[in-house]
N, C-alpha and C positions, 0 to 999 in steps of 0.2 A: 504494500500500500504506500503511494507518495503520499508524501506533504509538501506544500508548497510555502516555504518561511518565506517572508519580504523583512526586507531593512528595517523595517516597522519597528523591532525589537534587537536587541543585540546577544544571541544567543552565545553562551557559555561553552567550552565543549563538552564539560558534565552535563550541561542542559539538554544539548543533543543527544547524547550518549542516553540519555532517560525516556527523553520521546523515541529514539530509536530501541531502545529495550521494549519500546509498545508495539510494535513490530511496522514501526512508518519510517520509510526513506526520505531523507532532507534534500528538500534541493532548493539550493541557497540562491534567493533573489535581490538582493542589496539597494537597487531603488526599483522602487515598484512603479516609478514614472518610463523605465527601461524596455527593452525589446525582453520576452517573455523567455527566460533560460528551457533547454532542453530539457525535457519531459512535465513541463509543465503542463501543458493541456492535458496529462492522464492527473494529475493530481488529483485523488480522492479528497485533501484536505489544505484546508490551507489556514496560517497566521499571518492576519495582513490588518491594515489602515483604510487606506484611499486605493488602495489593488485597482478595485470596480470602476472608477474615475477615469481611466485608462486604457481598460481591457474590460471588453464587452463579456457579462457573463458568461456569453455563448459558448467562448472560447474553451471553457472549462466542460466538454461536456458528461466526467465522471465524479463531478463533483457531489459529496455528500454533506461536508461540515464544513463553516467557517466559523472561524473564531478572530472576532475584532480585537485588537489593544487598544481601543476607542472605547465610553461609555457610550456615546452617543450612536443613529443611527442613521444619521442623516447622511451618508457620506456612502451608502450601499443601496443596491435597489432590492431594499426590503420585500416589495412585491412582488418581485420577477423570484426571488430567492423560496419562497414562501409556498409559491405556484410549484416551483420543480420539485418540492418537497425536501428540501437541503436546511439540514440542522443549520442554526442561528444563535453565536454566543457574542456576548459582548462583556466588559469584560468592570463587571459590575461590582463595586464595591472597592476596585483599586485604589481609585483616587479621591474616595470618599473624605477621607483624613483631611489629605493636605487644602484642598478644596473649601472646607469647612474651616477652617485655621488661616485660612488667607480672606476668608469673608468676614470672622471675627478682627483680622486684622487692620482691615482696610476702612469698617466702618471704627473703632476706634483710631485707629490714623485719622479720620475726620472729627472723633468724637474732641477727642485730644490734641487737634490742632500739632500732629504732626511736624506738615509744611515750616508755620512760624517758627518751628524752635530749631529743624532745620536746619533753617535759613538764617537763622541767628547763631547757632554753633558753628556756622562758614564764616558767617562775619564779624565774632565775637561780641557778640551783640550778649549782654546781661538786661533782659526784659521780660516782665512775665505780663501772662497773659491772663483776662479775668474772664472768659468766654468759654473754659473747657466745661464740658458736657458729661453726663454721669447715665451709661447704660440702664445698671441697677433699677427695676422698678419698671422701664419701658415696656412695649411690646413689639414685638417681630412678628412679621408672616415670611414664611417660606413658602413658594408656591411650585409645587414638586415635593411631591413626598418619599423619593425612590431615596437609596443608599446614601447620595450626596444629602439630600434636605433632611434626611435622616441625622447625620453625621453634625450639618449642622445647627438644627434644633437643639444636640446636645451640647453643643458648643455654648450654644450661647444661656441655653438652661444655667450653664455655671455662672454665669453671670445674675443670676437672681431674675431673668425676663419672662415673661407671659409667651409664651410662640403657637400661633395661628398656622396648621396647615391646611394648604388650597392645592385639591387635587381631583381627578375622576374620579378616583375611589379613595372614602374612608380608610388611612393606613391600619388606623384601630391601632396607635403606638403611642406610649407612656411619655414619648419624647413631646409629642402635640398637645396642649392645654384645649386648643378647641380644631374645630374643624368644619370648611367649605368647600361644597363642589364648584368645579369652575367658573361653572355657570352665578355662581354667587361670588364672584373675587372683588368688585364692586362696594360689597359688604365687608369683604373679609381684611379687605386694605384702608379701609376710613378713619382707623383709631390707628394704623402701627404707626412706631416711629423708624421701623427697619422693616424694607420691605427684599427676601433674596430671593433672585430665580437659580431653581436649579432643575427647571422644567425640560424635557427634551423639546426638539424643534421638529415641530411635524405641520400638515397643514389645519391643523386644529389651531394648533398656537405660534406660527408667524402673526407676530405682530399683536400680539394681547395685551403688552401693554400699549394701548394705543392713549391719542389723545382724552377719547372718555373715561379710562380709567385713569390714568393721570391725572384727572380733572378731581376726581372724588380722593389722592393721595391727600392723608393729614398733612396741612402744611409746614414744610420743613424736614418730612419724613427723606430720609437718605436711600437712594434706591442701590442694589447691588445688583448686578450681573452677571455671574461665573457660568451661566446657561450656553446658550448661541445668542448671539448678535441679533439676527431676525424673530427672537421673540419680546423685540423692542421698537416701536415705530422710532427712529432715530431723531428726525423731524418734531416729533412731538414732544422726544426728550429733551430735545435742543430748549423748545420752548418754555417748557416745564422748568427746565433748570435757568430759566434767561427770566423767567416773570416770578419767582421765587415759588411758585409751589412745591420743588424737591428742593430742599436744603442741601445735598450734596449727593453723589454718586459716585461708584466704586464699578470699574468696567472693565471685566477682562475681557468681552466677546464685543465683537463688532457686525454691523450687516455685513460691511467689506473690510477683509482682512486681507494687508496691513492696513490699519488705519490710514487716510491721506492727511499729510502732511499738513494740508491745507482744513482740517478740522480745526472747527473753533474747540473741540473737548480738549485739544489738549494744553489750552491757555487757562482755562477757567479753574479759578482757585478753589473751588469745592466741590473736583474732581478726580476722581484716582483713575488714571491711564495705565492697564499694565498688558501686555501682549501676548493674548491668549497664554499666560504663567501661570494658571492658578492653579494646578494642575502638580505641577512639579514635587517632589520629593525624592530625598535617597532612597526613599522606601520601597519608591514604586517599581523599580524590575522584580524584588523577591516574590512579590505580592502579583505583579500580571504574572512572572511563569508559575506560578501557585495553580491561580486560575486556568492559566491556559493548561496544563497540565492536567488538572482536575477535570478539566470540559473533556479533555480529547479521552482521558482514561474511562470517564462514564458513558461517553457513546459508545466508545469500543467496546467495555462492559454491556450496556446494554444490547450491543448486536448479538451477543455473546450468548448472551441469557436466552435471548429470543429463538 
């Protein structure tokens, strides 16, 4: 049985050595934007990212299992995949952590006036500031209840906050104080003072938050973004944060990535700019070949059993 590895991850030789003790043949693809290495189109399996971006699935036509190093899914054709009957992993729960830790971080960076002190410990500036803000006591909505809004619901639970999750379904988890279907977000956003997405992008939720729900943000509430870009009308955000209804914003994801230069977000003082990095940790190879390992041994497990 192939497997088809992309560049996607940087495989170990013990790492191989383990997937090959499952009894799958590696053949090693380094950038997946490339011409398709030999014996790729028999690959039963593949670990890959953006593979599909490139290379039409057709190409593949004994494919059985893919497994993303992506949380998200936007970046595969979920339906075509779905239709051929071809197992679907992603690789859930990786980078829940850092994810969750970089959203705690970013809205205190805002809370705490960051920037000012900064920019004062460049210029040796001795100046305090009487404007810092105290989490403690607020309320949060995460809107996304998977492994990421999971992760950081408990994040910010330590901080003593109230957190509202907004999702299709009811997570029914100890992390959520309350709980809205999406169709009530509206509702669910009118009192926070932290509002995070960690909702995937599909055509349900491009662009949810639009200018009407921005409209009903408490004002001054600080919006974050660690989701995708397109579940943001950008345009509306612009305005939102230009006539003060959001107090500040925290943006790893953009509609277009890289950001243009020529964006007014990245001048605006009660804004955090960072590039698609929310994501990052040391942790994260142990934990996707965890995963990826685990996905490829239970399918083959279950062909097994069957």
């Amino acid at each position: 049985m192939k497997i088809l590895l992309t560049g996607a991850y940087p495989y170990t030789e013990p790492q191989l050595a383990k997937l090959r003790g499952l009894g799958l043949e590696c053949i090693m693809m380094p950038d997946e934007r490339g011409d398709l290495p030999e014996g790729a189109t028999d690959a039963e399996f593949t670990v890959c990212n953006n593979l599909f971006l490139y290379h039409e699935l057709s190409l593949f036509p004994r494919l059985r299992c893919v497994q993303l190093t992506s949380a998200g899914l936007d970046r595969v054709p979920v339906a075509k995949i779905r239709e051929k009957g071809i197992a679907l992993y992603n690789a859930r729960g990786v980078y829940s952590i850092p994810m969750a830790e970089f959203a705690l971080w970013g809205v205190l960076s805002l809370y705490k006036q960051a920037n000012f002190f900064y920019n004062n410990q460049k210029a040796h500036v001795w100046e305090k500031h009487r404007g810092l803000l105290e989490l403690s006591g607020g309320r949060v909505c995460v809107v996304g209840c998977g492994s990421v809004g999971q992760a950081c619901a408990d994040c910010f639970h330590a901080l003593h906050v109230q957190v509202t999750g907004v999702d299709l379904v009811d997570p029914k988890k100890d992390c959520f104080d309350r709980y809205f279907p999406v169709s009530q977000i509206k509702q669910a956003v009118r009192d926070a003072d932290v509002v995070i997405l960690t909702v995937p992008l599909t055509e349900e939720t491009k662009h949810l938050i639009s200018e009407k729900i921005l409209e009903g943000f408490k004002h001054g509430a600080v919006l974050v973004n660690i989701a995708r870009g397109g579940v943001v009308d950008t345009e509306a955000l612009l305005a939102a944060l230009q006539n003060g209804i959001l107090g500040g914003a925290v943006l790893d994801v953009f509609e277009e990535e890289p950001l243009s230069p020529d964006s007014p977000l990245w001048n605006m003082p009660n804004v955090l700019v960072t590039p698609h990095n929310s994501f990052v940790s040391q942790n994260n190879k142990d934990r996707l070949f965890s995963v990826i390992y685990q996905n490829l041994n239970t399918f083959l497990k279950g062909e097994t059993d069957q």
